[in-house]
C-alpha positions, -999 to 999 in steps of 0.1 A, spaced: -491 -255 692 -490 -246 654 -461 -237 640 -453 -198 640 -469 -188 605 -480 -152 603 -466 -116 604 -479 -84 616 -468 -52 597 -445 -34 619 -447 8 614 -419 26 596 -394 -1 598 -413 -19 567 -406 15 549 -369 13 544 -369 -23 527 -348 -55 535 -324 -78 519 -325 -104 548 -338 -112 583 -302 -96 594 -316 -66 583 -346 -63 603 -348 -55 645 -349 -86 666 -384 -103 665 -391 -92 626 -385 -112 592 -376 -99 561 -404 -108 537 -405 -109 502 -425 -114 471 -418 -142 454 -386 -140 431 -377 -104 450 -342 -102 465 -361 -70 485 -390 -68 510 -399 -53 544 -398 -61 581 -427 -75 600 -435 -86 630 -434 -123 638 -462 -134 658 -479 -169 661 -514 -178 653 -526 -162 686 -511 -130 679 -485 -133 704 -452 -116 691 -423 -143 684 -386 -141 691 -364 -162 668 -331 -158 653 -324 -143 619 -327 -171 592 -298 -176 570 -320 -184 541 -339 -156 543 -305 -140 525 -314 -135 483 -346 -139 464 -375 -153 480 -377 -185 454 -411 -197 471 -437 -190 443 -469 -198 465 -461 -183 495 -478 -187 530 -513 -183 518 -533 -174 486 -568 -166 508 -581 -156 536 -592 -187 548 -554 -201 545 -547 -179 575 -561 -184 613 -588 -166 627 -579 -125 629 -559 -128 603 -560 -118 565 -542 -127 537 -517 -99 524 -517 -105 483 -490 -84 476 -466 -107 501 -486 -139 503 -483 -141 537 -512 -136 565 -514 -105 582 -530 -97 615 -562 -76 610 
């Protein structure tokens, strides 16, 4: 299986903003444009859509250093999935 590589927008948690993964409920990542200390939670799911469950990562504390991101197009993301601009990360349509 593919390694876990999109996020689904999660409701009105993603309206109160992040500093880290610590801040987010359990199954959500703090994500971040690039060279932004601040994001918003989403949903971890894999390439299936299937909601993920993994432990806040430590390096996920501080600006988001990663210029490209997890995708620049939509056809960098699986099938029912779009890339999000803004976050440059793939979103589930």
């Amino acid at each position: 299986m593919r390694k876990v590589l999109a996020v689904l927008l999660f409701g009105l948690t993603s309206l109160f903003g992040c500093y880290s993964d610590f801040d987010c409920s359990m199954g959500e990542r703090c994500v971040k444009k690039s060279f932004q200390s601040n994001g918003v939670c989403m949903e971890e799911v894999d390439e299936f859509g299937m909601k993920q469950y993994e432990l806040p990562d430590p390096d996920s504390i501080g600006p988001n250093m990663d210029m490209d991101g997890q995708c620049s197009f939509d056809m960098d993301c699986p099938i029912g999935f779009r890339c999000d601009n803004k976050y440059k990360v793939c979103i589930k349509r």
